[in-house]
N, C-alpha and C positions, 0 to 999 in steps of 0.2 A: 641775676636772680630768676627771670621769667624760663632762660634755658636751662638753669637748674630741677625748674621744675618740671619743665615737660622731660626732660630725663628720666625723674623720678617716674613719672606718668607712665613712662614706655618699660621702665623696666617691672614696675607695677603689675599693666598691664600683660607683660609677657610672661610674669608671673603666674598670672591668674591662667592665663592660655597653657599653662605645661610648657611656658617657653616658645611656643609660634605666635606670628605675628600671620591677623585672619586675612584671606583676600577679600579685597572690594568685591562690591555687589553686583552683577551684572548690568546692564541697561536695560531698558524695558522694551517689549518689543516694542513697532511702530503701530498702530491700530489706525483703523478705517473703516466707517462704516455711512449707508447709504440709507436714504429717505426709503426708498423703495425696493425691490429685490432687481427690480428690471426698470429700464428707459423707453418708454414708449413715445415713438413719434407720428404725429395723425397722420392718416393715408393721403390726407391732402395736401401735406407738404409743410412746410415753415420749423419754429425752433422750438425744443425741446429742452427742459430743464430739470437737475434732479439736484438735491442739497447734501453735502456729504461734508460729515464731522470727522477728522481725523485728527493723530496727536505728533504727526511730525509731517515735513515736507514729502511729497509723493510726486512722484512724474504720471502722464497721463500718455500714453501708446495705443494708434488703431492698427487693427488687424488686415490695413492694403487696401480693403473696400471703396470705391472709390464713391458712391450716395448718398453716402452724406459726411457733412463737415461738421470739424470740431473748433466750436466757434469761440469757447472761452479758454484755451491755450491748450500747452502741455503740462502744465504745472499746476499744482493744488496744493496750499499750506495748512500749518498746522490750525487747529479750529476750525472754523465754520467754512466752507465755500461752496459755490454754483457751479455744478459743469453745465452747461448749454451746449448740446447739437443739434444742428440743421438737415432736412433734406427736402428734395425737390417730389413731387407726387408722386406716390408709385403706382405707377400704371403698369404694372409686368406680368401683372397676372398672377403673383403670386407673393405671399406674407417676405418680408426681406429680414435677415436677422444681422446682426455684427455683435465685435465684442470690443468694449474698452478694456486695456488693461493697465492697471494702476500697480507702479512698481517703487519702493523705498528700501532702501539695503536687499535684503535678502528677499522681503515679504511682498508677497504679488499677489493680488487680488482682481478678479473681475466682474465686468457690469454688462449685461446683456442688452444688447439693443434690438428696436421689434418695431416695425414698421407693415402694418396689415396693407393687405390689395386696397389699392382706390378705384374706385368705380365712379368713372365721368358720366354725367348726368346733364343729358340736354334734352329742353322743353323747346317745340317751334308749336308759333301763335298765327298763323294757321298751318299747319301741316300738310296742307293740298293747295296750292294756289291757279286758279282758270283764268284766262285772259280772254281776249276773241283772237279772229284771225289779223288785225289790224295793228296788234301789239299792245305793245305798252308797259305800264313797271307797277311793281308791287310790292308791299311792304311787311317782310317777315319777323315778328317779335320773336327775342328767343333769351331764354333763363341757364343761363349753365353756372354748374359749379369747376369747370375746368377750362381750359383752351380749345376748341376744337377747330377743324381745319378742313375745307371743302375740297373736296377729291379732285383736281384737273381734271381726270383724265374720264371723271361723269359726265362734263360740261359739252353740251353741243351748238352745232355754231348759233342758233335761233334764239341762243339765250345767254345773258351773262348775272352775274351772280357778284356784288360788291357787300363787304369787304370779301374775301377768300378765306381768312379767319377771326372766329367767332372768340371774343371776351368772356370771363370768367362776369358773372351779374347778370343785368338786364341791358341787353342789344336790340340792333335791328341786322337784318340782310335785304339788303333791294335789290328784286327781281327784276330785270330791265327784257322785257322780249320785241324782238322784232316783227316788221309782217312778215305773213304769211302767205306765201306767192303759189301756192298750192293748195287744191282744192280736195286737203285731207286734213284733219286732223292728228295733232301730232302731239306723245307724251315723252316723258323722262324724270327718270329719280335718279335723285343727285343727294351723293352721299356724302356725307358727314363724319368725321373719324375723331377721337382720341383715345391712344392707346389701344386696348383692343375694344373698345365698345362703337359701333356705327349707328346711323340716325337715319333716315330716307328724309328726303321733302320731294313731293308730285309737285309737277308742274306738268298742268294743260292748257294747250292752245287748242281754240275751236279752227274750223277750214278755213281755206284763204282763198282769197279771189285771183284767179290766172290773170295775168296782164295782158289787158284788151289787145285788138290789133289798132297799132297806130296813133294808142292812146297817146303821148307822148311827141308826137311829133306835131311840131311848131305852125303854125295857121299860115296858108298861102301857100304850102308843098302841096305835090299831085307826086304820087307813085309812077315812076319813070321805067324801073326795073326790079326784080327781084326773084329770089332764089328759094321758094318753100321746101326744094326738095321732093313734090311727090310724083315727080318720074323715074323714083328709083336710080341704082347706083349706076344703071348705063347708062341715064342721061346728066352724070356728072361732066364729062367730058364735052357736053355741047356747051356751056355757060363757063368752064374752067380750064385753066390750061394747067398741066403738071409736072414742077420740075424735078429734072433728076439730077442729085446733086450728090457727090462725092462727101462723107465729113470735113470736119472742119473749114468746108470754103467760108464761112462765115462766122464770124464771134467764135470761132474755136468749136463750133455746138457737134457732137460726138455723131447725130445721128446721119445716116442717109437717108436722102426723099428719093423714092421712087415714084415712078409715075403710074397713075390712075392704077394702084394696085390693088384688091377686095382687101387682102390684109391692110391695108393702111386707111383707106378713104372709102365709104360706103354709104347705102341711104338705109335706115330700119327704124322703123314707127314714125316715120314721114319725119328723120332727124338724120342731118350729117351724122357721121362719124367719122374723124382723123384719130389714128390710133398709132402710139407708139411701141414697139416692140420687138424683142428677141428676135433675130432670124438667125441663126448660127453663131459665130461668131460677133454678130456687128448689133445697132439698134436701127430700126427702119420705120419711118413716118412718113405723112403727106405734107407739102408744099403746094396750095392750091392758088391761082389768080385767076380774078376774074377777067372774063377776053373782051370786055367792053369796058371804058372809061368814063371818066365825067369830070367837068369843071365846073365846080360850085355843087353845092346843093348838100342832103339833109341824109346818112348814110346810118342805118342800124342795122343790129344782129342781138340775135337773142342767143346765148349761150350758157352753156354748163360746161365749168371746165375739169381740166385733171386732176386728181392728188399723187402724192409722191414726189420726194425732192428729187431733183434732178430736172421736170418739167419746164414747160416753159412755153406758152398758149398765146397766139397772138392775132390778134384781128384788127388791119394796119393797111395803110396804100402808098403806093412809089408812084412816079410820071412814067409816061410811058416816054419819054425825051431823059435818054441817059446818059447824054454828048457829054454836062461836063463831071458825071463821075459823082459819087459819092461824096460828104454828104452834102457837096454842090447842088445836088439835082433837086434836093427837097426830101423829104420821110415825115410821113401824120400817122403816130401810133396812136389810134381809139382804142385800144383796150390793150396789154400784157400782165401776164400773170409770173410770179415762179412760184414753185411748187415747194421752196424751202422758207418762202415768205407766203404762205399762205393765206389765200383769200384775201389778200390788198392786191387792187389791182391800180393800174397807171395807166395815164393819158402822155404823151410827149411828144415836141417836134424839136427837128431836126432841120438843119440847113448848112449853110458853110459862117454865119458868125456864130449859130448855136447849135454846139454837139456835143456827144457823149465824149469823142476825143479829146474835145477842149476844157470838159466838163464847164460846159456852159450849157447844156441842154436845155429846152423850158421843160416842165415834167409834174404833174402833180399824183400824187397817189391819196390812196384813199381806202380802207377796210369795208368789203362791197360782205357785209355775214351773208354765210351757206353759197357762195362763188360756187364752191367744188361741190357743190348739192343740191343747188336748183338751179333754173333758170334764171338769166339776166338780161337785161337790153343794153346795148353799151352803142353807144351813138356819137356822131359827127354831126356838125352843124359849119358847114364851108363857104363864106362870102370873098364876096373881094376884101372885104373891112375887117372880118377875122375870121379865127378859127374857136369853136369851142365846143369841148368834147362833154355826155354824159355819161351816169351809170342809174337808171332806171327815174331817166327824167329830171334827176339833179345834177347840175354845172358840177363838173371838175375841174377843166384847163379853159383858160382862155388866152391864147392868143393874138396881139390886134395887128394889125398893117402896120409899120410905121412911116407906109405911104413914100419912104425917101426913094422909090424910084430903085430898089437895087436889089438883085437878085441874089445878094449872099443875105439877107435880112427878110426876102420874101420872093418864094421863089414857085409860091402855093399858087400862080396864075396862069398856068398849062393842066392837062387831064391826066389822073392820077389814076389809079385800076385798084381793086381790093385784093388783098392777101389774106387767108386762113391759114396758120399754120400751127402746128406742135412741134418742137423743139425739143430735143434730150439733151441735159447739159450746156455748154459753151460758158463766156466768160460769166454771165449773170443768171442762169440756170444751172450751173454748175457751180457757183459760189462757195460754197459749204460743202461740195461734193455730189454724188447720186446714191440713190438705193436702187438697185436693179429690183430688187422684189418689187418695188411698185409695179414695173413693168409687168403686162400690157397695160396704159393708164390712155383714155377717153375722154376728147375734147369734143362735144358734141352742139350742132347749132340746128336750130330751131330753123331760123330764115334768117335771110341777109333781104336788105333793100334800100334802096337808091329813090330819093324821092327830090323834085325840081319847082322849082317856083316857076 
C-alpha cells in the first residue's frame, strides 16, 4: 500500500513539473568568521588568542615563518573555537607581520598576524658606581622588562661583573673590584645589550698605592743581591749570562734565544725588557740567568707580563750541579704564565719523584687580575724545611722536606741561579696554538732580588 502511494506521489509530482524530476539543492557554502580582522601579539612576547565561529570543519596552514608558533593545532571545527599563537619578543627592530590561512573544500580565508618592535628597557640603581684604590664590590639594582646580557668583551681585568645576565623584574649585579696597584686612577663603561638597544654602567676606581719596596718580605732577611736595572742595557751582561739556543731544544718551544741582543733583552724606564719577536723567518727572545747563586733564602721580582697566545713568561731557578741530568737535578718555578691561559699564573717543583713527565709535579696556580697590565711581585721563600712560593704577599705553593734523607724527593739543598725568560710556544705555550700578531709581545721586570737571613 505505502509503495503504491509514493508512486502515485512521483508520478503527481512529475506531473506538476511538465514531467522533470527537480535537482537537489546545493550545499551551502562553508563560512568562517573572526572576532577580530587581525591577531595581534605583544611585542613582549607570550600567547595570543582570537575566537572564530565557523559552520563546518577548517584546517589551519602558516605561511614558513618561523616566530611564532601555532599553539592550538591545525584544526578548527564547526562552531565556536580558539586559535592561540605564540611568540618570543621581537627585538628586530622592526613590526613582524605573518599570515594564517584557513582552508575547507574550496573556501580559503585569511587572518593577519602583527607583532610591533619591542623595545627593552633597563633601569640601573645606581648607574655610576666609585670605589677607592683598595677595591672592593658593590651592589647594582636593576629593573628590566626583557633579558639583558653584559658585553665580555667591555670587561677589564680590575673588575668583574656577576651574574653576566640580567633578568626580566627586579635584580642585582655585584661589582667586585680589585686593588689598585697603581698610582692612577682608572674608569670603564660596560655595556649592556638586548636586541638592538644598549645601557652603559661607569665604573670608577680612585688611585692606588705602588707596592712598597720590600714590603712583603718575611722578618729576619737582609738584601744579599739584586737587579734594579739602572745601569742600563750594557750592564745587563755583568749580572747575566745569555743563552743561545737553537728552537725546540726544550718543551718543543718555537723560539730562539740569542744572546745579549737590543732586540731581545734591554733596560728602558729603569725596567727589563725580554721581547719576543719576528726576525725573518724564525721568532727570537732572551733566555737570561743570573751568574751568582744562592742556597736558601727569600728571592722576588716584580713583573708585568705578555699578552698573546702563544707566550709563555717565566721567573724560575736550576742548581748549578747538573751531573745527574734533569729532572734529577731539581727545578723551583716562582712564577709561569701562558698567554692562552691568561693571567693565572703558577708556582711548581720539580724533581725526579715529582714531575711534569710523571705528572706528579707539586704546582699550584692561581688568577693573579691585570698579570698582563701591571705590575706583580712573585716571590720564593727557600729553607732547608720547605719551599713556598707567592704572588703579592700571599702563599701559593708550599712544599715541605720530607726530611727522608733523598735526593729524588728533595734535591733543593745545593745553590740554585735565577732564570728570566720569554718563551714562544712549546708543549704548554703552544697548547691551543700561537697568534703571531701578538708578536712583538713584552715581559718586562721591575727588579729581581735575593735576600738572606
Amino acid at each position: 500500500m505505502n509503495k503504491m502511494l509514493s508512486l502515485i506521489s512521483a508520478v503527481i509530482l512529475t506531473a506538476a513539473c511538465g514531467g522533470k524530476i527537480p535537482a537537489p539543492a546545493p550545499a551551502p557554502a562553508p563560512t568562517i568568521s573572526f572576532a577580530s580582522a587581525s591577531l595581534e601579539i605583544s611585542p613582549e612576547g607570550g600567547e595570543a588568542s582570537l575566537r572564530v565561529n565557523s559552520s563546518a570543519r577548517w584546517t589551519v596552514g602558516t605561511d614558513g615563518q618561523t616566530w611564532y608558533t601555532l599553539v592550538s593545532g591545525p584544526e578548527v571545527f564547526a562552531g565556536e573555537s580558539l586559535v592561540r599563537v605564540s611568540a618570543e619578543p621581537n627585538v628586530t627592530g622592526a613590526t613582524r607581520t605573518a599570515t594564517l590561512k584557513f582552508t575547507s573544500g574550496e573556501a580559503v580565508k585569511d587572518l593577519t598576524l602583527t607583532q610591533q618592535h619591542f623595545v627593552p628597557k633597563l633601569t640601573l640603581s645606581p648607574d655610576e658606581v666609585s670605589v677607592g684604590g683598595d677595591g672592593g664590590e658593590a651592589v647594582v639594582k636593576t629593573s628590566a622588562n626583557a633579558v639583558w646580557t653584559v658585553e665580555e668583551s667591555d670587561l677589564d681585568y680590575w673588575f668583574s661583573i656577576s651574574p653576566k645576565v640580567v633578568g626580566k623584574g627586579e635584580n642585582e649585579l655585584k661589582v667586585t673590584f680589585g686593588r689598585n696597584y697603581v698610582a692612577e686612577r682608572r674608569q670603564a663603561l660596560v655595556r649592556l645589550s638586548s636586541g638592538d638597544q644598549t645601557m652603559m654602567l661607569k665604573l670608577v676606581q680612585g688611585e692606588g698605592q705602588p707596592v712598597e719596596d720590600g714590603v712583603y718580605v718575611p722578618a729576619g732577611y737582609k738584601l744579599v743581591w739584586q737587579d734594579d736595572f739602572s745601569g742600563g742595557s750594557e750592564a745587563l751582561a755583568d749580572s747575566w749570562r745569555f743563552e743561545d739556543w737553537a728552537p725546540g731544544r726544550v718543551n718543543h718551544e718555537l723560539q730562539r734565544y740569542v744572546p745579549d741582543d737590543r732586540r731581545t733583552s734591554y733596560v728602558q724606564e729603569g725596567a727589563l725588557h725580554i721581547v719576543a719577536r719576528k726576525d725573518g723567518g724564525q721568532v727570537i727572545s732572551a733566555r737570561m740567568n743570573s751568574r751568582e747563586s744562592w742556597l736558601y733564602g727569600y728571592v722576588e721580582a716584580k713583573i708585568r707580563l705578555p699578552k698573546g697566545k702563544g707566550t709563555w713568561p717565566a721567573f724560575w731557578m736550576m742548581p748549578d750541579d747538573f751531573s745527574k741530568g734533569w729532572p734529577a737535578c731539581g727545578e723551583i718555578d716562582i712564577m709561569e704564565e701562558v698567554g692562552t691561559h691568561a693571567n693565572y699564573t703558577s708556582s711548581s717543583i720539580h724533581c725526579e719523584s715529582y714531575n711534569h713527565v710523571k705528572n706528579t709535579q707539586k704546582t699550584a696556580e692561581r688568577l693573579t687580575a691585570g698579570a698582563e697590565d701591571e705590575y706583580h711581585v712573585y716571590a720564593l721563600e727557600w729553607t732547608e724545611d720547605y719551599i713556598k712560593t707567592f704572588v703579592d704577599g700571599e702563599p701559593l705553593l708550599t712544599f715541605n722536606n720530607d726530611k727522608a734523607g733523598r735526593d729524588s724527593t728533595w734535591p733543593f739543598n745545593k745553590k740554585f741561579y735565577i732564570i728570566l725568560n720569554l718563551a714562544w710556544g712549546g708543549d704548554w705555550g703552544g697548547m691551543n696554538g700561537v697568534d703571531e700578531s701578538a708578536l712583538p709581545c713584552t715581559m718586562q721586570v721591575d727588579y729581581v732580588r735575593v735576600y738572606k737571613k
